[in-house]
C-alpha positions in Angstrom: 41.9 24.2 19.0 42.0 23.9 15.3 39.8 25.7 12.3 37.5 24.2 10.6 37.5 24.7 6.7 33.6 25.6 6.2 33.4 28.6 7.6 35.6 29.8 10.0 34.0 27.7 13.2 36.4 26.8 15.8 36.3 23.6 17.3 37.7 21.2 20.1 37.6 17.8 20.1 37.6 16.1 24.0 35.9 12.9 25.7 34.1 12.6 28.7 31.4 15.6 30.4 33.2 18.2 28.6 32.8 16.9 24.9 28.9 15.8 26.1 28.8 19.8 26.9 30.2 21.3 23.5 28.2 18.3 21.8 25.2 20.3 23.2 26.2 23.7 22.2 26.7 22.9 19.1 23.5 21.1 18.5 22.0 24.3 20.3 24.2 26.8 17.8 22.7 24.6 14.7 19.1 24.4 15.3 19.0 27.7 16.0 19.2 29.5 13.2 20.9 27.4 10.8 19.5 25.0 8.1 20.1 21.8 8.4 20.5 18.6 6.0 21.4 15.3 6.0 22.5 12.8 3.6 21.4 8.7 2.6 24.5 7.7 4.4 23.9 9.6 8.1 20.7 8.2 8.0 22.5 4.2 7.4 24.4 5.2 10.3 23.8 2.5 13.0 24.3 5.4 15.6 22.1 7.8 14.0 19.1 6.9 16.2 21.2 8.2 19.2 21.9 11.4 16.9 18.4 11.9 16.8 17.6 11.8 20.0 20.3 14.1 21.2 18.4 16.8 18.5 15.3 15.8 19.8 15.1 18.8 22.0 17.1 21.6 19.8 14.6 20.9 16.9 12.2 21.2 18.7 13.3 24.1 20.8 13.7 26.3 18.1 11.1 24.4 15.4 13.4 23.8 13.0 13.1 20.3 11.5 16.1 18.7 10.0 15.8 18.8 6.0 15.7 15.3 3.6 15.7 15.8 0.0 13.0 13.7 -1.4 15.6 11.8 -3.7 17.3 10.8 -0.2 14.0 9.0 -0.3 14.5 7.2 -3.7 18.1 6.2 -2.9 16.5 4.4 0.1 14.2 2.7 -1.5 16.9 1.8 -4.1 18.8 0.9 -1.0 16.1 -1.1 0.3 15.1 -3.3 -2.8 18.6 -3.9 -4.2 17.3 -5.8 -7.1 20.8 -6.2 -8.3 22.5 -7.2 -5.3 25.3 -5.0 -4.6 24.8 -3.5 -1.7 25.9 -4.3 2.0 23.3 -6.5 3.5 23.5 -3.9 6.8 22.9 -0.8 4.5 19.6 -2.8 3.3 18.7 -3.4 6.7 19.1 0.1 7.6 17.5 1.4 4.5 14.4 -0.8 5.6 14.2 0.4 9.2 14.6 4.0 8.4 11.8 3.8 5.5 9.4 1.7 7.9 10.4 3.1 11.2 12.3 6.0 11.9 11.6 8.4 9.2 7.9 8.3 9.4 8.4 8.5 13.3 10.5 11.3 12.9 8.7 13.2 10.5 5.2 12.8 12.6 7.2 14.3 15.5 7.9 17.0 13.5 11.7 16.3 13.5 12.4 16.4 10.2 10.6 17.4 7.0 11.4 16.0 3.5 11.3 18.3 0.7 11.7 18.9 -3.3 11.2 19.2 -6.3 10.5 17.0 -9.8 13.5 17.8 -11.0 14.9 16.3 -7.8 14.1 12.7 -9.1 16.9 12.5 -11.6 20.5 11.7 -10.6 22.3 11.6 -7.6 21.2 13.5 -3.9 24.7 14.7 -4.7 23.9 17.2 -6.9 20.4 18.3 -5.1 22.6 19.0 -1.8 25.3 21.1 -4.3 22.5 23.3 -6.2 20.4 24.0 -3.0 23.6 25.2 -1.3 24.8 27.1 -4.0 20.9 28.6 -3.8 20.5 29.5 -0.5 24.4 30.1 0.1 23.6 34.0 0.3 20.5 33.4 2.7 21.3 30.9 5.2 23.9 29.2 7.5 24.0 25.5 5.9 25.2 22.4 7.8 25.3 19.2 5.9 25.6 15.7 7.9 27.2 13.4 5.8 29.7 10.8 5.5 30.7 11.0 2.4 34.3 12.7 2.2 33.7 14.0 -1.5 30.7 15.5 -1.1 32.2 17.0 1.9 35.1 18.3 0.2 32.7 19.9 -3.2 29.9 21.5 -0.7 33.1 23.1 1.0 34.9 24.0 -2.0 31.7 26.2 -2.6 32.9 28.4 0.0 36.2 28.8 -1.6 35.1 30.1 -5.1 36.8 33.1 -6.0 34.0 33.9 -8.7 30.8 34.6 -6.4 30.9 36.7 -3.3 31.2 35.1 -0.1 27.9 34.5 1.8 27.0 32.8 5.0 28.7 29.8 7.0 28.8 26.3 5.7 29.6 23.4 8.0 29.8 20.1 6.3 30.1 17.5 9.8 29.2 13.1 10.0 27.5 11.2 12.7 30.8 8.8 14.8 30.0 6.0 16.0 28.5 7.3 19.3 26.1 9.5 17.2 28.3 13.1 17.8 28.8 15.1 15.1 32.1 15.9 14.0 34.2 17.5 11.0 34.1 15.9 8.0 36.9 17.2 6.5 38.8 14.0 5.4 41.2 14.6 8.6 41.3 12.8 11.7 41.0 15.6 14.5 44.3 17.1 15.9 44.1 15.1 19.3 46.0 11.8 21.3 45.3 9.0 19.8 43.4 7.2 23.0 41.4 4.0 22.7 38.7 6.6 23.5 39.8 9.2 20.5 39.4 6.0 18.0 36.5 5.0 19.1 35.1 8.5 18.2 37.1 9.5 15.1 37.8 6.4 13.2 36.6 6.5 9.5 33.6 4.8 9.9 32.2 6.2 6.1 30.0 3.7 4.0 29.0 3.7 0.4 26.9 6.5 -0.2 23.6 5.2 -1.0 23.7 7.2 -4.4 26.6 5.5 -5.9 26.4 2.0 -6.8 29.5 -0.5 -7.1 30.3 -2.2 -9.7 28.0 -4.7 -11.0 29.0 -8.5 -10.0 30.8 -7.2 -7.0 29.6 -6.9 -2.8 30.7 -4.1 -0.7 32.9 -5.2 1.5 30.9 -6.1 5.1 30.8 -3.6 7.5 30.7 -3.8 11.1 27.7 -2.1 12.9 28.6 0.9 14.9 25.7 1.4 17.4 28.1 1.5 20.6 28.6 4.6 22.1 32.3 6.3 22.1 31.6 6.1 25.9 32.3 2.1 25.5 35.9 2.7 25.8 35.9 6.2 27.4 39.5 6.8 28.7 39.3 6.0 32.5 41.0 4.4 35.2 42.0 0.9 34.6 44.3 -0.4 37.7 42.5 -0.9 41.0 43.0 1.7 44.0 46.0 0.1 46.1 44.4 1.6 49.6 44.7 -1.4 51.3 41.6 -4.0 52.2 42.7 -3.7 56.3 40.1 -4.1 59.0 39.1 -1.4 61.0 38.7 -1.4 64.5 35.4 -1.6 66.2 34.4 -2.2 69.7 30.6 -2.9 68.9 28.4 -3.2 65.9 25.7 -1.0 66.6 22.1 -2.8 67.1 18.4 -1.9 67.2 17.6 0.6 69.8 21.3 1.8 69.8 22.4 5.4 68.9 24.6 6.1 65.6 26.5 9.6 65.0 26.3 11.5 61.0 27.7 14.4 60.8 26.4 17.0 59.1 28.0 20.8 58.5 30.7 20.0 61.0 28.3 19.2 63.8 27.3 15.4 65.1 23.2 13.9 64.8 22.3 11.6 66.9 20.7 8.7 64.7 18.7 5.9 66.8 18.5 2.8 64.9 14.8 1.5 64.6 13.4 -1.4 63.3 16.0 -3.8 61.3 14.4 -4.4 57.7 16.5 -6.9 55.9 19.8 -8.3 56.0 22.8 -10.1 54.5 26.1 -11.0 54.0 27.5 -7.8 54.3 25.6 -6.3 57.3 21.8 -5.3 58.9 19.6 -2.4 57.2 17.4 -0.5 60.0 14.7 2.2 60.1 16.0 5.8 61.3 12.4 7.2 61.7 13.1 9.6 59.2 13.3 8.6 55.0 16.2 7.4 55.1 17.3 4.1 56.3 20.8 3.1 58.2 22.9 0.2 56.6 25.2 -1.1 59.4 28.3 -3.4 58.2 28.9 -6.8 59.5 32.5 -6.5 61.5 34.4 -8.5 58.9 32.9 -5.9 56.0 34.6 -2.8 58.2 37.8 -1.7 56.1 39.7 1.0 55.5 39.3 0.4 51.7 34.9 0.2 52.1 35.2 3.8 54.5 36.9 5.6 51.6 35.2 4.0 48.5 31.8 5.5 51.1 33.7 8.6 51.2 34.3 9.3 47.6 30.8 8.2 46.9 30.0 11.0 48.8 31.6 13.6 47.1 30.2 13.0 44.3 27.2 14.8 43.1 24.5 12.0 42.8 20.6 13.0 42.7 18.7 10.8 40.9 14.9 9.9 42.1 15.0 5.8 42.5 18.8 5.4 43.3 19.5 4.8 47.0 23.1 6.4 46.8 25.0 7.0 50.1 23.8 10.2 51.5 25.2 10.5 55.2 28.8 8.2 57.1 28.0 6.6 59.9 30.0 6.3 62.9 29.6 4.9 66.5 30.1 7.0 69.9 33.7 7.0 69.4 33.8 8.0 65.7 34.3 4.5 64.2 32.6 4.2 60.8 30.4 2.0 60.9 27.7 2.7 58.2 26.1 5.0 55.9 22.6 6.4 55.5 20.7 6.0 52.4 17.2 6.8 51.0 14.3 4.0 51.8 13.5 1.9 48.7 10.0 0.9 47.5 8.1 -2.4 46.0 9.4 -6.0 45.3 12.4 -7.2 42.9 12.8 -8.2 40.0 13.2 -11.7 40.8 10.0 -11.8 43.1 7.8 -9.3 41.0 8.7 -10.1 37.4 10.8 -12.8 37.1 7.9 -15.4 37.9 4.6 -16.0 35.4 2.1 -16.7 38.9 3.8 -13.8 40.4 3.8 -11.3 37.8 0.0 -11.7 37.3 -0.5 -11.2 41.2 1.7 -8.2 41.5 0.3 -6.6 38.5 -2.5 -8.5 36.8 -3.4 -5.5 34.5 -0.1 -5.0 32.9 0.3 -6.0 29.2 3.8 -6.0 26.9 4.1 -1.9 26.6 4.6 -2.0 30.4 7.0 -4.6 30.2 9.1 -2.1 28.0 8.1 1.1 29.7 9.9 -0.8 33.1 12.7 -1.6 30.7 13.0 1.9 29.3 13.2 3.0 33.5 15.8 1.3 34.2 17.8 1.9 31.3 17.1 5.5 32.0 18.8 5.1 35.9 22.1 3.2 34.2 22.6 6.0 31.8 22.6 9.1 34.8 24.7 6.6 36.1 26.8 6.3 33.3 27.4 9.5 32.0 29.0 10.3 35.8 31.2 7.4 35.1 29.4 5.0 37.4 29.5 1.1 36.2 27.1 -0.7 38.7 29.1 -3.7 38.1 26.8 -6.4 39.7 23.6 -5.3 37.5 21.3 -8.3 38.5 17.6 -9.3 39.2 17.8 -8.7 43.0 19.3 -5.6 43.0 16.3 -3.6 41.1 12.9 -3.0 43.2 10.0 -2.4 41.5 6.8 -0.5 42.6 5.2 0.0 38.8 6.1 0.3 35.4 7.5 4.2 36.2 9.1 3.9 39.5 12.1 1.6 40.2 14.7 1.6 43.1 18.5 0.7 42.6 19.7 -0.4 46.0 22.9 -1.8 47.2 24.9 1.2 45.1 27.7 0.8 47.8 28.7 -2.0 45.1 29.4 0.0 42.2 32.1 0.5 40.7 33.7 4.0 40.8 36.9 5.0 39.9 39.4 3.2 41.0 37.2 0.8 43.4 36.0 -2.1 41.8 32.8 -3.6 42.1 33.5 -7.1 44.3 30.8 -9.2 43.5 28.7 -10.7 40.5 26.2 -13.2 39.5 27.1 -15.3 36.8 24.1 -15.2 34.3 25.0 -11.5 33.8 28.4 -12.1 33.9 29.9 -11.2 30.3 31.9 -14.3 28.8 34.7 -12.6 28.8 35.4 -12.1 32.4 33.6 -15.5 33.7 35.3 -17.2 36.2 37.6 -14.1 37.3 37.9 -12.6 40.9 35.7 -9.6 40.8 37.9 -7.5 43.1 40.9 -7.7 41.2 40.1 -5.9 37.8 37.7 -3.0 36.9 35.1 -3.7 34.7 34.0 -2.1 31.4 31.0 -0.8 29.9 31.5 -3.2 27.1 31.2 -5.9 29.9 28.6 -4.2 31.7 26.8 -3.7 28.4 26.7 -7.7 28.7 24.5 -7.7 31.7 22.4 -5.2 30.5 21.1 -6.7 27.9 20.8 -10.0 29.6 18.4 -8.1 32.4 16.6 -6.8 29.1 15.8 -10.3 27.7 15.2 -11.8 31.1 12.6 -8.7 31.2 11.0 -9.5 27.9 10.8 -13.2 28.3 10.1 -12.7 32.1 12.4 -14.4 34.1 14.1 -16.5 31.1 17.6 -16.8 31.1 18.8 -15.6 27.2 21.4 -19.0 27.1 18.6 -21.7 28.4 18.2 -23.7 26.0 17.0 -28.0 25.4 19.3 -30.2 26.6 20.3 -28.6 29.8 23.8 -27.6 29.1 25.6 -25.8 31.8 24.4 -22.3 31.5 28.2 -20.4 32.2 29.2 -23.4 29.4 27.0 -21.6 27.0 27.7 -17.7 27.7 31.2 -18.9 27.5 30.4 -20.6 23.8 27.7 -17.6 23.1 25.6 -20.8 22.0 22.7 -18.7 22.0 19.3 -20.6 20.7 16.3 -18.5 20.0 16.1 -18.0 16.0 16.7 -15.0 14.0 15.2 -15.5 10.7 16.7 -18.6 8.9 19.8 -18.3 11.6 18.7 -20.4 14.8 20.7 -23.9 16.0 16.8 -25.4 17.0 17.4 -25.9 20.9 15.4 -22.5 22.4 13.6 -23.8 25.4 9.9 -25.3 24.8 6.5 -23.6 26.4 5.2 -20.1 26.1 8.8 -18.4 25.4 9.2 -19.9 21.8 5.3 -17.8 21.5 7.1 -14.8 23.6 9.8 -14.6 21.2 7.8 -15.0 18.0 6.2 -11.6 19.1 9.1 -9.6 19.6 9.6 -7.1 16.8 13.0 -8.4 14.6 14.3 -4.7 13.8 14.5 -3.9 17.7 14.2 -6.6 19.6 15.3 -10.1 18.3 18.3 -8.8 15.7 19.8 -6.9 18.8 19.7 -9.9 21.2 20.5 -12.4 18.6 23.9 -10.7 17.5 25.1 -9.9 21.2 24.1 -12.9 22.6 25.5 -15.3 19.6 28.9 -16.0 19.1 30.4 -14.3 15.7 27.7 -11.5 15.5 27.7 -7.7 15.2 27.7 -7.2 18.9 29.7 -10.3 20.6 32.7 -8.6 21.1 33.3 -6.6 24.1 33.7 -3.3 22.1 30.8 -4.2 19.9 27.8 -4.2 22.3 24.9 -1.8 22.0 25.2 0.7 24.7 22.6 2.2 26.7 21.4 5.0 24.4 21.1 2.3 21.6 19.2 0.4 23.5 17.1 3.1 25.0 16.2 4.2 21.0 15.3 0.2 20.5 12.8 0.6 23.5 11.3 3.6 22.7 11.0 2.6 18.8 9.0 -1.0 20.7 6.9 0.9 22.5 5.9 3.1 19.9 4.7 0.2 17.5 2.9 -1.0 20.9 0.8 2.1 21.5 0.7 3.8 17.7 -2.2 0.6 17.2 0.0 -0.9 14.4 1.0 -4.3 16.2 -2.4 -4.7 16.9 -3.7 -4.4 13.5 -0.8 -7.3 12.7 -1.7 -9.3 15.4 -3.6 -8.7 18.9 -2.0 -11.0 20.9 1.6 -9.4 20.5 -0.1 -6.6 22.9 0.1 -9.6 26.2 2.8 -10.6 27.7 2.2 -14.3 27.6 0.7 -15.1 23.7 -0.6 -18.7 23.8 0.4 -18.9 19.8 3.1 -18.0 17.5 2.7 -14.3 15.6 1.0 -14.0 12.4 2.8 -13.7 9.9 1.3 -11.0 7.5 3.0 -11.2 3.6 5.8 -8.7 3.7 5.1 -5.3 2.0 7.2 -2.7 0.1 9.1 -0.3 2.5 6.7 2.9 2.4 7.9 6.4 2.2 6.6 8.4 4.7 2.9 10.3 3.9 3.8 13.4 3.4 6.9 15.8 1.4 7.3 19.4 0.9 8.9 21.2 -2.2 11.5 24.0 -1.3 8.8 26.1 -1.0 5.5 24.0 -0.2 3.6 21.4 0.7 2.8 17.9 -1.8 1.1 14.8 -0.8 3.5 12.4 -1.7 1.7 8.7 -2.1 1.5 5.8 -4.6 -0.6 6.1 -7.2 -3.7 4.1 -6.6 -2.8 3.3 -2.7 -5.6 3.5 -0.5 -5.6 5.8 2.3 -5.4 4.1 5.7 -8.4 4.8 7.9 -7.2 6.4 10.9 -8.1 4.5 14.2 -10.5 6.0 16.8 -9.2 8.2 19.3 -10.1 9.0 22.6 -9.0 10.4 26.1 -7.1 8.9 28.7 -8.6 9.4 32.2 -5.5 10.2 33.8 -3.5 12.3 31.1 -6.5 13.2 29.1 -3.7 12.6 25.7 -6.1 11.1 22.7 -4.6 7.6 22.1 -6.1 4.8 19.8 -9.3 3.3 21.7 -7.1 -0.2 21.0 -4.3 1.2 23.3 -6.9 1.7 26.6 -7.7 -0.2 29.4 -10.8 0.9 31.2 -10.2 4.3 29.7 -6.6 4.3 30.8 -3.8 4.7 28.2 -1.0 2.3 28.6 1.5 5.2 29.7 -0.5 6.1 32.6 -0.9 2.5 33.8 1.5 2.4 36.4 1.2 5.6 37.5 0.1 5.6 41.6 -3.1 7.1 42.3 -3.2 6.4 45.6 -1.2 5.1 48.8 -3.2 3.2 51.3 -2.1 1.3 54.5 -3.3 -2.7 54.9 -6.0 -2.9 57.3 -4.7 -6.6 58.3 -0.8 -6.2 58.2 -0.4 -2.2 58.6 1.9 -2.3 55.5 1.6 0.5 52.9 0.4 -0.5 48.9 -0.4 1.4 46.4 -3.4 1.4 44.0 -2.6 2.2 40.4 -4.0 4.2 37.7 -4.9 1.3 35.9 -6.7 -0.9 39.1 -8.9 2.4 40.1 -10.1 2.7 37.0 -11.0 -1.4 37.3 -12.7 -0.8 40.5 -14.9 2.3 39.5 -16.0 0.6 36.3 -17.3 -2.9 37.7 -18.7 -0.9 40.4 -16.2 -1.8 43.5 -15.0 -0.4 46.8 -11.3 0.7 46.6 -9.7 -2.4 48.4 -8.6 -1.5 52.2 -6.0 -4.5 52.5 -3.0 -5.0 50.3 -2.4 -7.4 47.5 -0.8 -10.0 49.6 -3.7 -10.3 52.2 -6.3 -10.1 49.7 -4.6 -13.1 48.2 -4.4 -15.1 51.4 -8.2 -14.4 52.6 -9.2 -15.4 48.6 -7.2 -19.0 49.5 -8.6 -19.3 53.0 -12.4 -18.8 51.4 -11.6 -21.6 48.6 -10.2 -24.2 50.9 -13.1 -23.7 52.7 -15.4 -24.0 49.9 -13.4 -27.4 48.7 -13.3 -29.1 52.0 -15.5 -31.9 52.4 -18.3 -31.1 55.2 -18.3 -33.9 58.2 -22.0 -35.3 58.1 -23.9 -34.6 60.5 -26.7 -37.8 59.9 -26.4 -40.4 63.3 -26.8 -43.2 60.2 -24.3 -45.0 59.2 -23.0 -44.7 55.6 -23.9 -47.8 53.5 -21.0 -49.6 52.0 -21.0 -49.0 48.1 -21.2 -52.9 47.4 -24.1 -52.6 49.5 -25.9 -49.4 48.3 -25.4 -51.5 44.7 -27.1 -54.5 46.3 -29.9 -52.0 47.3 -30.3 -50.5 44.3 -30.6 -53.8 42.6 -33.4 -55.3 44.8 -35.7 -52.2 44.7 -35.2 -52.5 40.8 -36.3 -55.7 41.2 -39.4 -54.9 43.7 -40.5 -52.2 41.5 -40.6 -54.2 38.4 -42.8 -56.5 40.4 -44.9 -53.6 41.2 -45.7 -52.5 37.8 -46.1 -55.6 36.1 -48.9 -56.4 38.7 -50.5 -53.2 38.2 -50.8 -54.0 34.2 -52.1 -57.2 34.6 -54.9 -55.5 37.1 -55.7 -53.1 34.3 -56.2 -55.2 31.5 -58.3 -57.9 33.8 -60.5 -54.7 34.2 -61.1 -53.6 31.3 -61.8 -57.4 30.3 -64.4 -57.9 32.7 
């Protein structure tokens, strides 16, 4: 425990669940009845999107919106236009995104609120932070977020003043690396120096945006900090030495065959049903119940595989789309043998998404938001998994079902990698460059690695089935990874070999700020986020979803361009000329409201709005489908069992509506058998009928030769009936 100078709080610093815990009570202590502020340089943070979202729910839990000066606003925009060049390329980029993205975003969620005064507009943010404080000192709790150590140390020192009476609490605190607030007091916290404890305290302060350098001189380049303090979370690193042995086993159990769980000390008998799907590793059968029975082949059975089952067991996994061991199995003689595991749903990755033909059979109404609504599900799964210190290890295509947008299924968890039991197996397009080639089982993995083959799944998601290192020439694709020759273009930066045909068009649509810059400097050699300890994390990622899909469904990619809403564009993007940054719509002064526009801007028209059948939410009449919002989409509306092959499908949101408006039956057979009795009905239409005449087809030589002599009779004819006429009319 140690004190913090600003007023007296007392606080702990720790990694892990515990420090995610008082990360949350504090966020809970601030928004509740404190005011809170934050500087130009928090809001350059790389990981203050992840801030934010952590707030998200405190602000608006106790409706109290985080407070921006309005000449936080002008630094930004100073920021943004650096017309003399002397700021750090990254802070520009930053400045950019949080004028054009996050701000107005933030501020129409009602997450922040920007406020001031004309007298504001002079100077440094500085000295607007120091006379507000000193103003509402008496009144208020204050917090400040900032990185900047001297404003720090002068917004503290106004707690120390002998000459005024002491009023409430001021906290001056900084957004880390993994978007965390902690003291800014100019101290490193009293605590071991772990790889984890740097990650989290190092100084990570940048120019403040106020303060320029000196002319004719560049700030030296920083390196973006969007990873999370969980990529090197201390943890174990040496693999568990229980020993790989066999274990014996009479018989492998077999359909029809009864398996023992125990459950509260007391054995169930289990009868294995219907086998489902296999592999290397062993059978999976139907129980009759929701949960399904994976049996190990007899080479799989190991003392090492029981107790990895076992500890998965103890731990307290619930989470709605991950199959995680529920139940051991063992045989009559209490052998293990197995475990028991919820039933997955829907096709993978690979067979549902990965696959142009298939993708528009499986799901021919989706368009790109439900690309990243599917991207922002899964992400959502890794991170529960994360944050119990669960690295899936062999994150691939195969492994990921899919029934919609909204409801995914993680099998083959028994894989992951958990403590001190490594994950064995991997696939090598997700396989980080850093650990190519290596034995699986003999090292555990990192986040920083698994953060590799997360955002390989992403791109492969985005440019469906593409793999991000294919490029011309057909170089070996582990040569590639290994060389992070990485080809698609990121403004001027590109080496001219990303793969011809529609994913050059798929790629052009991508937005730059969240999409392209993010894949570009993980996947290329040299950039922000190569290294290991560099790469985005989930929550990063997450915000760079959420941020996509918001310019998806707000109507404004659509305005730029409608074909960035599909999946497959059949063009390059339109460029539109760039525009100034804009500051958001609206400001307040420190005690009320101000339009805050240009002078002489028009006012946008805002677009029609109307309801969504399923969630009844007004969206932009752009953003529907048959009345249904893209959110809503994937949602099931009903379950239905083929008439032909007795299998269960679902029909969506999204195909209901489709069926009610062209005036259609609901279908009774599933996708699949539609599909095959829609081929059977062409073939039959294209097949050449046998004829049924007794007279035999005339050679075409001769039907020619006929042709010619009835021209040649008929010419005859009328020539003789001319020469009748005129004869005729002579006589």
């Amino acid at each position: 425990m140690r004190k913090d100078v600003g007023g007296g709080e007392r606080v702990r610093v720790g990694t892990g669940r515990n420090m995610k815990e008082r990360q949350e009570k504090l966020l809970d202590m601030y928004f509740k009845d404190w005011k809170v502020f934050i500087d130009t340089c928090s809001l350059l943070k790389e990981a203050a999107p992840t801030f934010w979202e952590r707030a998200r729910p405190y602000i608006l839990k106790y409706n109290n919106p985080v407070i921006v000066p309005e000449r936080v606003l002008h630094e930004l925009q100073k920021i943004y236009r650096n017309a003399a060049g002397v700021y750090d390329p990254v802070d520009v980029r930053n400045a950019e995104r949080c004028l054009s993205e996050f701000l107005p975003r933030y501020q129409q969620e009602h997450l922040l609120e920007f406020r001031g005064e004309p007298v504001d507009r002079e100077g440094h943010a500085d000295n607007v932070f120091i006379t507000q404080f000193t103003r509402h000192r008496m009144t208020y709790n204050l917090l400040l977020i900032t990185q900047d150590a001297d404003l720090g140390a002068d917004i503290r020192n106004l707690v120390n003043q002998r000459s005024v009476q002491r009023g409430k609490k001021i906290h001056v605190r900084r957004i880390d690396g993994g978007g965390n607030l902690f003291p800014q007091d100019g101290k490193k916290p009293h605590t071991k120096r772990t790889d984890s404890a740097r990650a989290q305290t190092d100084g990570d302060r940048r120019p403040h945006g106020g303060h320029e350098h000196t002319a004719g001189q560049r700030p030296a380049p920083q390196r973006t900090d969007s990873r999370s303090s969980a990529m090197t979370t201390a943890r174990k690193t040496v693999v568990t030495a229980i020993a790989d042995d066999p274990l014996p086993a009479a018989h492998i159990p077999i359909e029809g065959e009864i398996v023992f769980r125990v459950q509260n000390g007391v054995p169930e008998r289990i009868r294995l049903g219907k086998e489902i799907g296999k592999g290397g590793e062993g059978r999976i059968y139907e129980t009759g119940t929701p949960y399904v029975a994976k049996i190990y082949a007899r080479d799989c059975l190991t003392v090492r595989r029981r107790e990895k089952i076992r500890r998965m067991l103890s731990c307290s996994i619930s989470c709605a789309g991950i199959c995680w061991p529920i139940a051991e199995l063992s045989d009559k003689s209490g052998n293990f043998v197995g475990y028991l595991m919820p039933r997955a749903q829907g096709q993978s990755l690979q067979i549902a998404v990965f696959s142009p033909r298939r993708l528009q059979r499986f799901f021919p109404h989706w368009k790109k938001v439900d690309l990243v609504i599917l991207c922002i599900t899964i992400l959502e799964k890794i991170k529960y998994l994360h944050d119990h210190d669960i690295l899936i290890g062999d994150l691939n295509d195969q492994n990921i079902l899919v029934v919609s947008a909204t409801e995914v299924y993680f099998v083959d968890t028994d894989s992951y990698q958990i403590e001190g039991f490594p994950c064995p197996v991997g696939t090598p397009v997700y396989t980080a460059p850093e650990v190519q080639g290596q034995p699986f089982s003999s090292f555990l993995r990192t986040k920083g690695n698994e953060a590799f083959a997360i955002a390989t799944l992403l791109f492969r998601i985005m440019l469906p089935g593409k793999t991000p290192y294919s490029q011309q020439g057909g170089n070996d694709l582990q040569e590639n990874i290994a060389r992070g020759d990485f080809s698609y273009p990121c403004g001027e930066n590109s080496n001219r070999r990303a793969p011809d045909g529609p994913w050059r068009f798929i790629w052009s649509h991508l937005p730059r700020r969240a999409m392209k810059e993010p894949f570009y400097q993980t996947f290329r050699k040299g950039e922000a986020h190569y290294e290991e300890c560099d790469r985005l994390d989930v929550n990063a990622w997450l915000a760079n979803l959420r941020e996509y899909k918001n310019l998806l469904t707000n109507g404004k990619y659509a305005e730029q361009d409608a074909l960035s809403l599909e999946i497959f564009p059949n063009r390059y993007k339109h460029i539109e000329p760039n525009a100034d940054a804009k500051s958001p719509q609206q400001t307040k002064t420190w005690g009320h409201s101000t339009p805050h526009t240009k002078s002489g801007a028009k006012q946008s028209k805002s677009p029609e709005k109307r309801p969504c059948r399923v969630c009844k939410s007004e969206v932009p009449v752009t953003q529907l489908d048959h009345g249904v919002c893209s959110s809503c989409r994937g949602e099931i509306y009903e379950w239905k069992q083929c008439r032909t092959c007795g299998s269960r499908f679902c029909i969506t949101a999204a195909e209901h509506a489709f069926f009610v408006d062209k005036g259609l039956a609901q279908p009774e057979n599933c996708r699949e058998c539609r599909e095959a009795r829609k081929k059977e009905r062409e073939t039959w239409l294209t097949t050449p009928q046998q004829n049924t005449s007794s007279r035999t087809p005339v050679p075409q030589s001769d039907r020619a030769e006929e042709s010619s002599s009835f021209e040649t009779v008929a010419g005859i004819g009328i020539g003789l009936a001319i020469a009748y006429a005129v004869v005729h009319f002579l006589l």
